[in-house]
Each structure stands twice: as structure tokens, then as C-alpha cells.
C-alpha positions as CSV (number, residue, x, y, z in Angstrom):
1,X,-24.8,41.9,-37.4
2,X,-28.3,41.0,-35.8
3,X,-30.2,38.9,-33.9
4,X,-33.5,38.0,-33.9
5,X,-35.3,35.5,-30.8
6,X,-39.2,35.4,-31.1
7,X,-40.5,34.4,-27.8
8,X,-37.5,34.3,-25.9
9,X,-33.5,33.7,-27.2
10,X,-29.6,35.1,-26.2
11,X,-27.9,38.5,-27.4
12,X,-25.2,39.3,-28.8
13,X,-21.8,38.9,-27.1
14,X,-17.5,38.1,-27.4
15,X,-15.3,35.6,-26.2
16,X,-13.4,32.9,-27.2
17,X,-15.1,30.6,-30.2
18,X,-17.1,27.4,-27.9
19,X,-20.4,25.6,-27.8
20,X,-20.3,24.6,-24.4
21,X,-23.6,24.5,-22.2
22,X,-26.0,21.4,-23.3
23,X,-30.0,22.2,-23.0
24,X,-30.0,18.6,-20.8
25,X,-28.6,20.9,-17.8
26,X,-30.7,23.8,-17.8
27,X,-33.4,23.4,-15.0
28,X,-35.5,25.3,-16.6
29,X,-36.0,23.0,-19.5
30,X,-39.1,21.2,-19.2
31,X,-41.1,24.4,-18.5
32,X,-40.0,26.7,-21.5
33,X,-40.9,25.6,-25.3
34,X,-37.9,23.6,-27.1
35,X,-35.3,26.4,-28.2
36,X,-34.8,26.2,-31.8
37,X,-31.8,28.0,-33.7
38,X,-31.6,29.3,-37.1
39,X,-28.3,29.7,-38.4
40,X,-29.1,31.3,-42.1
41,X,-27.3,34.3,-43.5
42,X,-30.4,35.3,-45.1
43,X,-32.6,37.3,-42.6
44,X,-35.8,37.0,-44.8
45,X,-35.4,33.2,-44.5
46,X,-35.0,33.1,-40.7
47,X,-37.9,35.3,-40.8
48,X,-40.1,32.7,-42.4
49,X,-38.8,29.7,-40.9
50,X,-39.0,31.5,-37.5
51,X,-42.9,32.0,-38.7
52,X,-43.6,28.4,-39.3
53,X,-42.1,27.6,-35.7
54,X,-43.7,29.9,-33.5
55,X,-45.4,27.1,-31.4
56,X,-41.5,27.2,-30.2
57,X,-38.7,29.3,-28.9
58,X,-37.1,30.9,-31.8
59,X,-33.9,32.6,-32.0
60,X,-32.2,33.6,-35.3
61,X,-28.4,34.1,-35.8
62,X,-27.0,36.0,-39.5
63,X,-23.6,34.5,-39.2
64,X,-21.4,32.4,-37.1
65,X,-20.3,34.6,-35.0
66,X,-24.3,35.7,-33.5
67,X,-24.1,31.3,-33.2
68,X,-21.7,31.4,-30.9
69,X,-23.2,34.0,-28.4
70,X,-26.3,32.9,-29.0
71,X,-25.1,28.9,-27.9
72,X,-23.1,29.5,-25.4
73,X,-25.8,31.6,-23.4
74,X,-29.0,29.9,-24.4
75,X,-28.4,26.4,-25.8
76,X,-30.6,25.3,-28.6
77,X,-32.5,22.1,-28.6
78,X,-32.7,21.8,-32.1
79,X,-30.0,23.2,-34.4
80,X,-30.6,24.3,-38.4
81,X,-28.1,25.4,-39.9
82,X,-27.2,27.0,-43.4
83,X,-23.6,25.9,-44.2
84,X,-23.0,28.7,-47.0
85,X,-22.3,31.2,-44.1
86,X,-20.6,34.5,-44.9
87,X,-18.0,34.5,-41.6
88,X,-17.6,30.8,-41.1
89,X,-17.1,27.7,-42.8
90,X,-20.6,25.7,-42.0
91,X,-18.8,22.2,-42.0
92,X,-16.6,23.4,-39.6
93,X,-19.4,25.0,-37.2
94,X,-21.1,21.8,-37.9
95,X,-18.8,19.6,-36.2
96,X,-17.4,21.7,-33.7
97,X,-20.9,21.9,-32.4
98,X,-21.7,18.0,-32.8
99,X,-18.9,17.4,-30.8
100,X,-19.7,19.5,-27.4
101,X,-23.4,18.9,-27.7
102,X,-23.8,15.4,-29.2
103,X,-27.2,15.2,-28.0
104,X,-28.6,17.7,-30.1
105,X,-30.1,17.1,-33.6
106,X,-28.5,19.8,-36.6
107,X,-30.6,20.3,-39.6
108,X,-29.0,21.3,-42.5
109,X,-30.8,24.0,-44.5
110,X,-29.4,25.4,-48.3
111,X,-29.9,26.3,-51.2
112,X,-26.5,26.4,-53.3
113,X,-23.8,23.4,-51.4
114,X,-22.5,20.4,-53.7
115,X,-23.4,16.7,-53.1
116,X,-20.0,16.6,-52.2
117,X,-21.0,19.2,-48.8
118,X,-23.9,17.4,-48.3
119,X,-22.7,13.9,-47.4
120,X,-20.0,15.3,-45.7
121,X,-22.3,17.3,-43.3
122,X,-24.3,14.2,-43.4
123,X,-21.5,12.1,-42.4
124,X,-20.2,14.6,-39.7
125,X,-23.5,14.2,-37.6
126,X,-26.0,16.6,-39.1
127,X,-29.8,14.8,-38.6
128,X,-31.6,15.7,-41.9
129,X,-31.2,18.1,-44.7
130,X,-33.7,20.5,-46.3
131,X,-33.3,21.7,-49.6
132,X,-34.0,25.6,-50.3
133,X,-36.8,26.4,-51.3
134,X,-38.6,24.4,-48.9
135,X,-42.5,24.3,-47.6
136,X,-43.2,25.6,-43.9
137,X,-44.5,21.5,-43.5
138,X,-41.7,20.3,-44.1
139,X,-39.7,22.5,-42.1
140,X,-41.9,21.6,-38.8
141,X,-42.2,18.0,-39.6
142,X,-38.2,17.8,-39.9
143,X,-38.3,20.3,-36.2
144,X,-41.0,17.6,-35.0
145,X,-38.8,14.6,-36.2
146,X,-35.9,16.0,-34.7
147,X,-37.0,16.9,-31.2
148,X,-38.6,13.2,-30.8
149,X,-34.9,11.8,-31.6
150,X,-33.5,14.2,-29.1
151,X,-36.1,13.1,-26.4
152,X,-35.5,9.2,-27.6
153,X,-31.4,10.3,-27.0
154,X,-32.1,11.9,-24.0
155,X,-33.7,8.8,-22.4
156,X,-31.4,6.1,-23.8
157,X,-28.3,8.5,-22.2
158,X,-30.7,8.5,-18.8
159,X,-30.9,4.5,-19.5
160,X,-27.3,3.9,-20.1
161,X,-26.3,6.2,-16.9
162,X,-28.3,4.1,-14.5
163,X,-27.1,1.4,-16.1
164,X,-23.5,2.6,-15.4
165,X,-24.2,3.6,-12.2
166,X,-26.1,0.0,-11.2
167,X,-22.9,-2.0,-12.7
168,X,-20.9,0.5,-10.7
169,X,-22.5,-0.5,-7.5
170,X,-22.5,-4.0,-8.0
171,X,-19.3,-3.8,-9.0
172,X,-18.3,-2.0,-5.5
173,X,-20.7,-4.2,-3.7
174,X,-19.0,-7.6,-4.9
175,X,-15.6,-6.2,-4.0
176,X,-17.2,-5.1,-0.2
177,X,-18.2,-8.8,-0.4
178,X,-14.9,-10.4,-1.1
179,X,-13.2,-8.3,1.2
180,X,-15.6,-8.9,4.3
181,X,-14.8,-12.8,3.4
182,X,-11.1,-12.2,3.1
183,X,-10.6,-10.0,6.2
184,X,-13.6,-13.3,8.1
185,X,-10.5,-16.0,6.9
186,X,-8.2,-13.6,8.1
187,X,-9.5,-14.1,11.3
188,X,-10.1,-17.3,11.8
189,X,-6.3,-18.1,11.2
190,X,-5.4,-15.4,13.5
191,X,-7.6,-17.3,16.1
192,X,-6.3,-20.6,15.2
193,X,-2.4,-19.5,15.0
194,X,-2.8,-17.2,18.4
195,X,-3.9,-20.2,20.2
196,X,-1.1,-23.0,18.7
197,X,1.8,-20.2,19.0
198,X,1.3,-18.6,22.5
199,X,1.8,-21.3,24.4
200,X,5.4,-22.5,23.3
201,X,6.4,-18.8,22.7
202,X,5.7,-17.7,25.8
203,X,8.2,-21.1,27.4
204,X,10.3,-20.3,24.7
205,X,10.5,-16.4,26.1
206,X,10.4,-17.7,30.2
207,X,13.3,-20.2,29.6
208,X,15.6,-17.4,27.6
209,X,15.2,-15.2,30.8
210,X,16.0,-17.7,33.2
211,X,18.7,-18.8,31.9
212,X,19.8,-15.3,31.5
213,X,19.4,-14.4,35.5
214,X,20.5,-17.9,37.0
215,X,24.0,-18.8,34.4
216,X,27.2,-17.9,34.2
217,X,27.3,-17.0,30.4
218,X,29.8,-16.7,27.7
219,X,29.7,-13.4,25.5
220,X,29.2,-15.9,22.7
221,X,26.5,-17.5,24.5
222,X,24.9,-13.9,25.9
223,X,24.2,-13.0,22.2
224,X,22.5,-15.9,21.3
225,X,20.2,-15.4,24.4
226,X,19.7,-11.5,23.5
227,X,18.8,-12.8,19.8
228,X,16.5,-15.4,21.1
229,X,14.5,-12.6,23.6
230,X,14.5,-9.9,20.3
231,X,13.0,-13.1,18.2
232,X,10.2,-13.8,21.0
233,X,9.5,-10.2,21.3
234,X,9.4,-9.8,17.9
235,X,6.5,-13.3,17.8
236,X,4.8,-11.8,20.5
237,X,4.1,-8.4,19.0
238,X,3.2,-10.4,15.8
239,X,1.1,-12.4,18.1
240,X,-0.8,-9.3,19.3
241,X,-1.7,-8.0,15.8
242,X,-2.7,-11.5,15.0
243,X,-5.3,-11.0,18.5
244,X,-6.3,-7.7,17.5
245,X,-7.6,-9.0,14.4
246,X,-9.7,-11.9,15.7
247,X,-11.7,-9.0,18.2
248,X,-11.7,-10.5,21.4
249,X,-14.5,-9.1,23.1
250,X,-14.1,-6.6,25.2
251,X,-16.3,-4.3,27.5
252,X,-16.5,-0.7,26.6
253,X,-14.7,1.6,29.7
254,X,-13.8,5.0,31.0
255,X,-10.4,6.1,30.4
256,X,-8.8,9.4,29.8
257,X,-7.0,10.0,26.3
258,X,-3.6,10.9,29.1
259,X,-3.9,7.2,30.1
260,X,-4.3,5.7,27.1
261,X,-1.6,7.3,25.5
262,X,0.5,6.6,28.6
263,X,-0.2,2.9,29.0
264,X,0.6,2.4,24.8
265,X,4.1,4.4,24.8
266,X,5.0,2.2,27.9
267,X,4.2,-1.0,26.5
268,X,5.7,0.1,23.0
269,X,8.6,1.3,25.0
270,X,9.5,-2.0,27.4
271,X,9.2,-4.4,24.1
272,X,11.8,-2.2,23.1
273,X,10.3,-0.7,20.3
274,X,10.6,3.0,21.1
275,X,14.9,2.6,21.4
276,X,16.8,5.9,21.6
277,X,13.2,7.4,20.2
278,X,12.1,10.9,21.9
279,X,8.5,11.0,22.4
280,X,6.4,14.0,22.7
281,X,3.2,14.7,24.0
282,X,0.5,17.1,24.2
283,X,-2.8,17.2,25.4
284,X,-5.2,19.8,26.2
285,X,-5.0,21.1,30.2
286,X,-8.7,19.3,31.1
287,X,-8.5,15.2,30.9
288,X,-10.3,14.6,27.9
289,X,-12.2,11.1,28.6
290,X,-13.3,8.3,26.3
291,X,-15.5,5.8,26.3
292,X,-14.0,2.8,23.9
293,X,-12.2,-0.4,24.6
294,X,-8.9,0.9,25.8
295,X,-6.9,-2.9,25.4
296,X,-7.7,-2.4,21.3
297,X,-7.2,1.4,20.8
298,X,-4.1,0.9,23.2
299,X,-2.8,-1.9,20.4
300,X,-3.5,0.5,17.7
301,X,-1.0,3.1,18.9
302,X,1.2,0.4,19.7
303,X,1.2,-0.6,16.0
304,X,1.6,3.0,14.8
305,X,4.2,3.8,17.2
306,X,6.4,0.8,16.0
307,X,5.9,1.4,12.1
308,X,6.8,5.0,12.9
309,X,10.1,3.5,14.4
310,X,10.7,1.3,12.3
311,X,10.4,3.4,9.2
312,X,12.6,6.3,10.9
313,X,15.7,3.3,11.4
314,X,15.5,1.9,8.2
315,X,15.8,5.5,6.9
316,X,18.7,6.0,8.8
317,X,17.3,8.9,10.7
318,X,19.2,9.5,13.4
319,X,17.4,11.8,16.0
320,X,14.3,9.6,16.3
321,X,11.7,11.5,17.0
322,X,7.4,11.5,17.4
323,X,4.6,13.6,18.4
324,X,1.5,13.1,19.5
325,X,-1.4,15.8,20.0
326,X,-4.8,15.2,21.0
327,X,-7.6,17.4,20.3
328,X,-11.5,17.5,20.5
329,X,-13.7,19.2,17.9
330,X,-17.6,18.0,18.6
331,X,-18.2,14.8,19.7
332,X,-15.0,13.1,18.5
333,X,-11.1,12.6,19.4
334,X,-8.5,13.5,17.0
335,X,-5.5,11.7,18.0
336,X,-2.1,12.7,15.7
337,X,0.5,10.5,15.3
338,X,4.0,12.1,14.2
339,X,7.3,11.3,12.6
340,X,10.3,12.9,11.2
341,X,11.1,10.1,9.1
342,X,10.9,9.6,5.3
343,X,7.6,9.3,4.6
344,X,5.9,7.1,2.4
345,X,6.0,7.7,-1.3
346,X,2.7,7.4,-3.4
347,X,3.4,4.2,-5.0
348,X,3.2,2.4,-1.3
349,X,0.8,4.7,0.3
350,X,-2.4,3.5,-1.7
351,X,-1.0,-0.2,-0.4
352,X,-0.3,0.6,2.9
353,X,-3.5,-0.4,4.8
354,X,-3.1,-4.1,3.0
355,X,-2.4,-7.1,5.3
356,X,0.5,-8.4,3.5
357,X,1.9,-5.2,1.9
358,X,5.2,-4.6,3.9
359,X,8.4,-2.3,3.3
360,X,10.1,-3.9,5.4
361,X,13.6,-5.5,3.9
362,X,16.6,-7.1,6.3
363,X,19.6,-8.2,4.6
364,X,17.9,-7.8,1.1
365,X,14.2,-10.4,1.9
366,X,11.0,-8.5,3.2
367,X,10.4,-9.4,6.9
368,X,7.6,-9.2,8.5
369,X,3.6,-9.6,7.5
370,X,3.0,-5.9,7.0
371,X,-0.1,-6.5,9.5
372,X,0.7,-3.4,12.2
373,X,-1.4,-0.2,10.2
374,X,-3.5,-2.9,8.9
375,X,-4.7,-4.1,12.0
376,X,-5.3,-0.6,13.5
377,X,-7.6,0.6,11.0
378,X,-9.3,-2.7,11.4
379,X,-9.7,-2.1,15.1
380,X,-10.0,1.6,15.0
381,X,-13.4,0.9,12.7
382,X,-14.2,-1.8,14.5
383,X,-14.6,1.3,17.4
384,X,-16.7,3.3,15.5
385,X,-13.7,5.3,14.1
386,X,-11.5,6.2,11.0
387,X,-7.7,5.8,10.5
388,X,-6.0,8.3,8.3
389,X,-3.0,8.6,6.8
390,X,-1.0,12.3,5.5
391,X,2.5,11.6,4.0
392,X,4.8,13.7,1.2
393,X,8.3,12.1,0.9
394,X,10.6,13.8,3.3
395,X,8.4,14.9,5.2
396,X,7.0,12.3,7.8
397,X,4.0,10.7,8.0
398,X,1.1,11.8,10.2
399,X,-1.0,8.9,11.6
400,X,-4.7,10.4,12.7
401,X,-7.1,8.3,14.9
402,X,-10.9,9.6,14.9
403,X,-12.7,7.9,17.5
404,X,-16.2,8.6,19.3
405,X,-15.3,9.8,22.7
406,X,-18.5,7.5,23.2
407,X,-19.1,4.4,21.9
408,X,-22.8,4.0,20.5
409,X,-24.6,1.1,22.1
């Protein structure tokens, strides 16, 4: 078997039987001469047809075989082939080659194939046929023809991938769009239900607990206050998301990650939502300090702390329990969040940052808005941060806040 490449071309080589590698990623292309590669299983022939090409880059294969060494490490531009070929079935080459480089014109070149052959090949993707014997013009006016389709290809395939990539980004950009105007609607009925709910819940809340310290109660009638101060508790953490997502303004301060932490688990804790739940933290031995707005990133772990509760009882999981680490790598806090409960399987974790999207069922009906993780990415970006989220089913969820340890002005 032998090769012949004038002015440049691959060797010889094994492996498994591929065309991959297409000319449009070489870097090198637009400063070597267009490759052209002779498939013809008589050498004379290459010979001459190599002649009449030798304004390009000219490499000359005997049999399938030499093809496939010759394509996978020097991809032609232009392809002829000869589908009467001693090793291989030409048809076959044809459109296995058509089919991993469909950019790239195939002439085919013979002297002895039926109609039949012809159409076929013709059919399968081949550019132009030459019949054998053939003049040197019009070998190099079919090479000429065939290199100004590939360039015409070439550019509609640019054309059609900006294209993609423009409707891509408008696509992306309208979403953005209807999102910013969901989240902006959002807000303005968080504003407008914090301000009509507040006031009765908070005389609703005041009346249970005097009531509770100044009368003699029944047991009947001590339930139905305990139920009443669950329900306002329950409003009032509902209201807080509802706060959190309207931004109150709020002046950026010094506070040390110890604090913050602190001040959230205690909050979390007296509104009952950390019940027969062990907490564990650990911090590094020098106070690391932020500057942030401690009121919303305080909310945040609020939020996370409750879902992480709340997922571990509806689980049934009996010793509650949750970590949380702090750690500083550059110029950023990365606060970890940990449960032992169920995690959260795939299906839900893609909805889990959506303000309605809630898993939580009592007595068979969802309760509750689903608002908590939503709410603390909202205010975690709004601060310059990311919220992320690392669950497998059984194996906890891990709940990471990156935040600046200072704000940017």
C-alpha cells in the first residue's frame, strides 16, 4: 500500500475505521493551500490528477484503507473519489464520509460503475461526477467549482450559527425580562399584603397571650389558644418572607459571621422552628467580619434553617440535626448549611428556587407558599451573593451562602 501527498499530506497509519476531524477546525486553515484527496486505485491516475492540481495540497490514497489514515490525520477540503476500490466498497466510503464531514464536497471519479452506482452516489451526497478518461480542465474546474460551494457552505453554516446564537439570546433575554416583571409584581403584593396583614396579626397574636397569662383556662380551651399562637407564628414568619421580598432598605453594617449566625438560630429557635433540633456550629478561631445588611442575610438563614426542619419532620427523621461551617477563601464567605434529612430528589430540585413550588403536604393539601429558599436567594443576590443548593436522596441537603465579606458601594 502507498501514499503519495505533493506539497504537504498524512501517512500511513491503524485504528478503528472513522472520518472524524472536519478542515473548518484546523487553525491552520486559511494559511495552507485547500487539501485535496484522491482516492483512485490506480496510482498512474492520482499521479496525473495530482499534476493538474499542484496549485493545491495534494495527497493521494491507493485504497480505502490509506483514506482513512490519511482523513482522520489531515482532513481534506475537497474529496474525489473512485468508487471501484479494490479494499472497500466506494458507496459505502462515500456516505460514511458525507455523514461526519457534511461540509465537504466528494467528487466522484470512474471509469467502469453502472448508471445504477452513479445516481446512487449522486443521491448519497457526492457533488459532481467525472467520467474516466477526463481532461486536466475539467478536473480543476470541477476542484474550482467545488471549493467555492464549500466556502458558500461554510459561510451559510457561520450565518445560521449566529443566527442560532442571536435567537438564543433573545430568547434568554425575553425570559430575564418576564421574570424581572414577575419577581417587580411579586413585590408589590408583598408590600401591599405586609402592610394590610401586620396590623390585625400582630392584635390577633397580643390578645392570644394575654388571655393565656391573665385566665383561668380549660384544657379544651388551652389548645385552642396554643393553635391560635402556632397559626400567628406561622403568618408572621410568612409575613417576614413576604418583607424580605419587598427590600426594605437597609444600611450596610459591621457584624461578625459568630453574630449573625447567633442572632438567626435564636430567632429561628424562639418562633419555635428549631424544636427538639440539635444545632451545630463551627467557625474558624479569628471573628471573621462582614460587611452586608445583617436584618436580610439574618432572614435568609432563618428561611433555610426552617425548610431544613421542616423537611427533616415530614421525613420522619427523628434525631434532628444541622450544621453550619463558615469558611473564607479570598474575598468571600462561604456559609454551609446542613441536614440529615431526606434530601431533595431531582424532579423538585430544578423547582425548588420557585415562589410557589412547595413540598409541603398536611393532611393530604400542600400548605404553605413555598416562598422560604425562594426568598433567600432573592435576598442573598440582592447582597451581591449566590445561593447554592447540593442534594442526592438520602443524603441531606447542603444549603451554601456566598456573600462579599464587603459590600460594593
Amino acid at each position: 500500500m502507498t501514499h503519495k501527498a505533493l506539497s504537504g499530506g498524512g501517512g500511513p497509519g491503524m485504528g478503528e475505521f472513522s472520518f472524524s476531524g472536519n478542515s473548518l477546525d484546523r487553525a491552520d486553515a486559511m494559511q495552507k493551500p485547500p487539501h485535496i484527496l484522491v482516492i483512485d486505485d490506480e496510482a498512474m491516475t492520482g499521479d496525473l490528477i495530482a499534476r493538474a492540481l499542484e496549485s493545491y495540497r495534494v495527497s493521494v490514497a491507493l485504497d480505502g484503507e490509506e483514506a482513512r489514515t490519511i482523513i482522520r490525520e489531515d482532513p481534506p477540503d475537497v474529496l474525489m473519489l473512485d468508487i471501484m476500490l479494490p479494499d472497500h466498497d466506494g458507496l459505502a466510503l462515500l456516505s460514511d464520509f458525507r455523514t461526519e464531514n457534511p461540509l465537504t464536497p466528494v467528487i466522484i471519479i470512474t471509469a467502469y460503475s453502472s448508471r445504477e452506482r452513479i445516481i446512487r452516489a449522486l443521491r448519497d451526497g457526492a457533488y459532481d461526477f467525472l467520467e474516466k478518461p477526463t481532461g486536466l480542465r475539467s478536473i480543476q474546474e470541477s476542484v474550482k467549482r467545488a471549493l467555492d460551494y464549500r466556502r458558500q457552505m461554510e459561510e451559510e453554516a457561520a450565518r445560521l450559527a449566529r443566527l442560532e446564537q442571536g435567537m438564543s439570546e433573545l430568547i434568554q433575554a425575553h425570559r430575564t425580562l418576564s421574570a424581572r416583571e414577575n419577581i417587580a409584581l411579586v413585590r408589590q403584593i408583598a408590600q401591599g399584603l405586609a402592610h394590610e396583614i401586620n396590623n390585625p396579626l400582630c392584635a390577633i397574636r397580643l390578645s392570644a397571650e394575654l388571655i393565656d397569662r391573665t385566665q383561668e383556662l380549660s384544657a379544651s380551651n388551652q389548645e385552642h389558644i396554643e393553635i391560635i399562637q402556632k397559626a400567628t407564628r406561622r403568618l408572621e414568619e410568612t409575613m417576614n418572607a413576604l418583607r424580605m421580598l419587598s427590600f426594605v432598605s437597609e444600611d450596610v453594617q459591621t457584624i461578625t459571621v459568630g453574630e449573625l449566625i447567633g442572632i438567626a438560630v435564636d430567632r429561628t429557635r424562639a418562633l419555635g422552628g428549631l424544636d427538639d433540633c440539635e444545632v451545630s456550629i463551627a467557625l474558624p478561631e479569628e471573628h471573621i467580619v462582614l460587611e452586608t445588611r445583617p436584618s436580610q442575610i439574618g432572614q435568609a438563614i432563618e428561611n433555610i434553617l426552617h425548610n431544613a426542619v421542616e423537611a427533616m419532620k415530614r421525613a420522619g427523621v427523628v434525631d434532628r440535626r444541622i450544621w453550619i461551617t463558615a469558611e473564607v477563601y479570598g474575598d468571600r464567605l462561604y456559609l454551609a448549611i446542613r441536614n440529615v434529612g431526606p434530601g431533595i430528589p431531582s424532579d423538585e430540585l430544578e423547582h425548588i428556587f420557585d415562589p410557589t413550588y412547595t413540598t409541603k403536604q398536611e393532611e393530604g393539601r400542600v400548605r404553605g407558599l413555598g416562598l422560604g429558599l425562594y426568598v433567600a436567594r432573592s435576598v442573598v443576590e440582592a447582597n451581591q451573593g449566590q445561593l447554592r443548593i447540593h442534594s442526592q436522596e438520602g443524603e441531606g441537603v447542603t444549603v451554601a451562602l456566598v456573600l462579599p465579606l464587603r459590600l460594593s458601594r
